[in-house]
MARPANU-964943 format. One record per residue: residue in one letter; x negated, z, y of N, C-alpha, C in turn. Coordinates in pm, whole numbers, padded with zeros to 5 digits, always signed. Layout:
N
AXZYXZYXZY/...
//
This chain:
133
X+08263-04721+03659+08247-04605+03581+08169-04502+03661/X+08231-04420+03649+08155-04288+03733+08061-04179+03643/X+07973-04153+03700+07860-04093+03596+07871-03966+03632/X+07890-03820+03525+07958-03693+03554+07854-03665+03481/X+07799-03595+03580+07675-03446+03587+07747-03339+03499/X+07681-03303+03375+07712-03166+03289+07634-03066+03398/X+07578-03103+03465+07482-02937+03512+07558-02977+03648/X+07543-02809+03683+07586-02801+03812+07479-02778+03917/X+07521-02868+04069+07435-02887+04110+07461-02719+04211/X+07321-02661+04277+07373-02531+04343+07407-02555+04457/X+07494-02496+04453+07550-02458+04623+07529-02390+04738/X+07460-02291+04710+07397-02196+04818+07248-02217+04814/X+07170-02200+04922+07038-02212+04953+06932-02084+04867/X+06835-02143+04859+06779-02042+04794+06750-01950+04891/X+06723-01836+04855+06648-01763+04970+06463-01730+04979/X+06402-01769+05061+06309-01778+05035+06189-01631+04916/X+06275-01533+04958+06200-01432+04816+06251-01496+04654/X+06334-01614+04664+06388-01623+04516+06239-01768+04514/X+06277-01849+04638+06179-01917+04584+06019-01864+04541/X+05960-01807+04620+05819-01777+04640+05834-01619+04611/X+05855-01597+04500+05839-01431+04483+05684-01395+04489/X+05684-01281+04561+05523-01217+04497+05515-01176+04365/X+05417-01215+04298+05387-01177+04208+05245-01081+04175/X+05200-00954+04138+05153-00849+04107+05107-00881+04011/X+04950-00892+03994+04867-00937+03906+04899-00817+03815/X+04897-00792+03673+04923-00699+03585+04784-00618+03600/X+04787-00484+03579+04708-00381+03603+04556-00425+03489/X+04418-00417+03519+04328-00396+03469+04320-00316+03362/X+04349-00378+03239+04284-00316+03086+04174-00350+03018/X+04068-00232+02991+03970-00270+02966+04019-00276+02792/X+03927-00395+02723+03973-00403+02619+03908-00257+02540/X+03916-00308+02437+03952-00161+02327+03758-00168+02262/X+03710-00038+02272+03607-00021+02241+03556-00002+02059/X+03681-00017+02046+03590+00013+01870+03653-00151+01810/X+03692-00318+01873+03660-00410+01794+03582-00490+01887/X+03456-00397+01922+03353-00466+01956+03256-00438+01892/X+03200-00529+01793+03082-00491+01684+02972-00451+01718/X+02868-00342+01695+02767-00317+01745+02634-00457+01692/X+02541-00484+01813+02477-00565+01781+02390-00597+01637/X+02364-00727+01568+02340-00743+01435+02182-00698+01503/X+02154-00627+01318+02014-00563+01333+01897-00680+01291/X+01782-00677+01311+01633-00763+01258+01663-00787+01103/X+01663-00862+01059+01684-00846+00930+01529-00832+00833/X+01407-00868+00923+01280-00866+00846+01310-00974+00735/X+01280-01048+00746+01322-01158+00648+01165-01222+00667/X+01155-01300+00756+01017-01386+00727+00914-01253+00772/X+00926-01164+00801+00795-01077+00799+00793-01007+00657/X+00912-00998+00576+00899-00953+00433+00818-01075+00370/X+00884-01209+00392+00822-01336+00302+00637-01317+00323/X+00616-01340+00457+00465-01355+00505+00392-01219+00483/X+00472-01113+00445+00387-01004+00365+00390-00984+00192/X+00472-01068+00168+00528-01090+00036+00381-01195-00026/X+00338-01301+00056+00256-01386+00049+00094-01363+00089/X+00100-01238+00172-00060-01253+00171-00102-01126+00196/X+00021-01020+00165-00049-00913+00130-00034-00836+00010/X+00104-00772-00056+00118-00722-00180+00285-00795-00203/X+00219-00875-00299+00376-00882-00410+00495-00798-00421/X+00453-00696-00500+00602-00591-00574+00662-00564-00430/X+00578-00484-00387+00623-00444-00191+00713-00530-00149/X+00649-00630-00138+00727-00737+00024+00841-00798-00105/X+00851-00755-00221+00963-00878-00284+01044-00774-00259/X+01067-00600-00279+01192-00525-00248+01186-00568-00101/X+01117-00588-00005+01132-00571+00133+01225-00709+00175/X+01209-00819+00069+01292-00968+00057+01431-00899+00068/X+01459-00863-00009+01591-00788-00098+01662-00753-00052/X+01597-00620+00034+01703-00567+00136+01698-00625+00264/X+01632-00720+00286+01662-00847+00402+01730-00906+00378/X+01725-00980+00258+01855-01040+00266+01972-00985+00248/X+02021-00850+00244+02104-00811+00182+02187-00788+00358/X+02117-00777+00431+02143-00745+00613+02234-00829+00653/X+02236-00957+00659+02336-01070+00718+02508-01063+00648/X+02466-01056+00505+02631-01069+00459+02679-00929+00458/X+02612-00788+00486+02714-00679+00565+02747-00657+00684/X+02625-00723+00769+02679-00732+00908+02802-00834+00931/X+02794-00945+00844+02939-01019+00875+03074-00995+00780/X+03034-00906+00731+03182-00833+00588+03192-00717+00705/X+03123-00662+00816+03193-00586+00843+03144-00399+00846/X+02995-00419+00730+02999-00307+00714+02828-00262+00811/X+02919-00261+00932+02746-00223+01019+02688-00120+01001/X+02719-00009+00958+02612+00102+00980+02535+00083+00827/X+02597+00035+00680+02531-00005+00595+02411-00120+00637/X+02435-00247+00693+02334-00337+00703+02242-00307+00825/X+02259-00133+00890+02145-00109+00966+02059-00026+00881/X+02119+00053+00766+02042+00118+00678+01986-00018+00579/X+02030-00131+00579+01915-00198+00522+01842-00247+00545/X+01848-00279+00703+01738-00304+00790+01671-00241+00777/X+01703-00078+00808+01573+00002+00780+01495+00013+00668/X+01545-00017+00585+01503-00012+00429+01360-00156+00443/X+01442-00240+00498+01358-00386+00497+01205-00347+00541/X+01235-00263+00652+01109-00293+00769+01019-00181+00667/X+01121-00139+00587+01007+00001+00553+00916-00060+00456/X+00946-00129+00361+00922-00182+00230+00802-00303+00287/X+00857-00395+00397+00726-00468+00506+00631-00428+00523/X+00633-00308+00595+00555-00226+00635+00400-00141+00552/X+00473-00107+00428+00457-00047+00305+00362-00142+00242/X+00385-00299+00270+00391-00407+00182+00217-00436+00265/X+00266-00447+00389+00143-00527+00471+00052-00409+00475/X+00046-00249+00483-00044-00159+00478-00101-00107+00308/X-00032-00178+00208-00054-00190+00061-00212-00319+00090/X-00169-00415+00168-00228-00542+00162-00355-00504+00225/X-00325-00443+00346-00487-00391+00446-00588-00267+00315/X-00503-00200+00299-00609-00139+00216-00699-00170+00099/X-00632-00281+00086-00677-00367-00104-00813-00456+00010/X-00754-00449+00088-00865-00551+00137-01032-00479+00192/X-00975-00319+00233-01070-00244+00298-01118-00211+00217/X-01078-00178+00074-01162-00144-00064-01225-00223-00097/X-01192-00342-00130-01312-00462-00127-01406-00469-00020/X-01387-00512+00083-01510-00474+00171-01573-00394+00144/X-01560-00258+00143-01625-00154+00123-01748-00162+00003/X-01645-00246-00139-01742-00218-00250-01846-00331-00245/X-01787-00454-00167-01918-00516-00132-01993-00528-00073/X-01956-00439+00085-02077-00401+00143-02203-00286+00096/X-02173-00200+00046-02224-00115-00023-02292-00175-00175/X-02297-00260-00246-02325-00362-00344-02263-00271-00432/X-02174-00207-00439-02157-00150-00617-01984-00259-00685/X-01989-00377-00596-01882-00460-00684-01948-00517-00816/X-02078-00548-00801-02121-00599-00956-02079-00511-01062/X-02144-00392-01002-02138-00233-01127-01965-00233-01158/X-01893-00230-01029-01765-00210-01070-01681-00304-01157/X-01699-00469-01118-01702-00562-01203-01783-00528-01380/X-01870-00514-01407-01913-00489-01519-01849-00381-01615/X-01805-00298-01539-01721-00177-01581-01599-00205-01632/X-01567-00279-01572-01431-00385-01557-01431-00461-01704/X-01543-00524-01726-01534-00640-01827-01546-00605-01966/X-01685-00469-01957-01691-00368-02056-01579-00296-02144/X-01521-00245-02094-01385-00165-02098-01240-00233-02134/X-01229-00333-02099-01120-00405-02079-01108-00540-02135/X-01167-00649-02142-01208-00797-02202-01284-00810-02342/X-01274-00677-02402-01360-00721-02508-01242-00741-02620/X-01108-00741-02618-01021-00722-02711-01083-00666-02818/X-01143-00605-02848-01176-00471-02959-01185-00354-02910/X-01028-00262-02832-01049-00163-02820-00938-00085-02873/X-01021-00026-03003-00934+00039-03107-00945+00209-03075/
//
């Protein structure tokens, strides 16, 4: 039995440009400048918490807020919003920890000077006696 080749075998030699063509690296494209995301902003997150905690409350809890609000617009897409809440963050931090220094410089103050008793008494007078009709 004789075994019959469907493909044909070639007959003429290759020529060496068919074998080994040059090939021309395709021209340098720089990729495309607007789906490259601009870098994610600070989000102030643990400097809102650690001003949230030891300097003023109301402050550092909006300054929480719009920290967290930074990560899920930078990854939905919407960057120039989650840089305006960055800024919002650091402001409300900021706000939060210079709320905190001053509560603290007023106290010093009234107790170096001794008038925290007087101010305390004023305090208790006025305010703790639940009979103020």
């Amino acid at each position: 039995m004789e075994y019959q080749n469907d493909q044909e075998q070639p007959t003429s030699a290759y020529n060496k440009e068919e074998r080994d063509p040059v090939q021309t690296p395709p021209p340098y494209q720089q990729p495309p400048v607007d789906n490259i995301p601009p870098l994610k902003p600070g989000n102030w997150l643990w400097q809102s918490i650690v001003a949230t905690l030891l300097c003023c409350v109301p402050f550092g809890v909006v300054g929480i807020i719009y920290a967290v609000r930074v990560n899920s617009l930078y990854f939905n897409g919407n960057y120039q919003e989650a840089e305006r809440m960055a800024q919002k963050a650091k402001m409300w931090t900021l706000i939060s920890i210079v709320a905190g220094l001053l509560y603290v410089i007023l106290w010093t103050i009234l107790v170096i000077t001794g008038n925290l008793p007087e101010y305390m008494q004023n305090i208790i007078e006025k305010n703790a006696s639940g009979y103020n009709f």
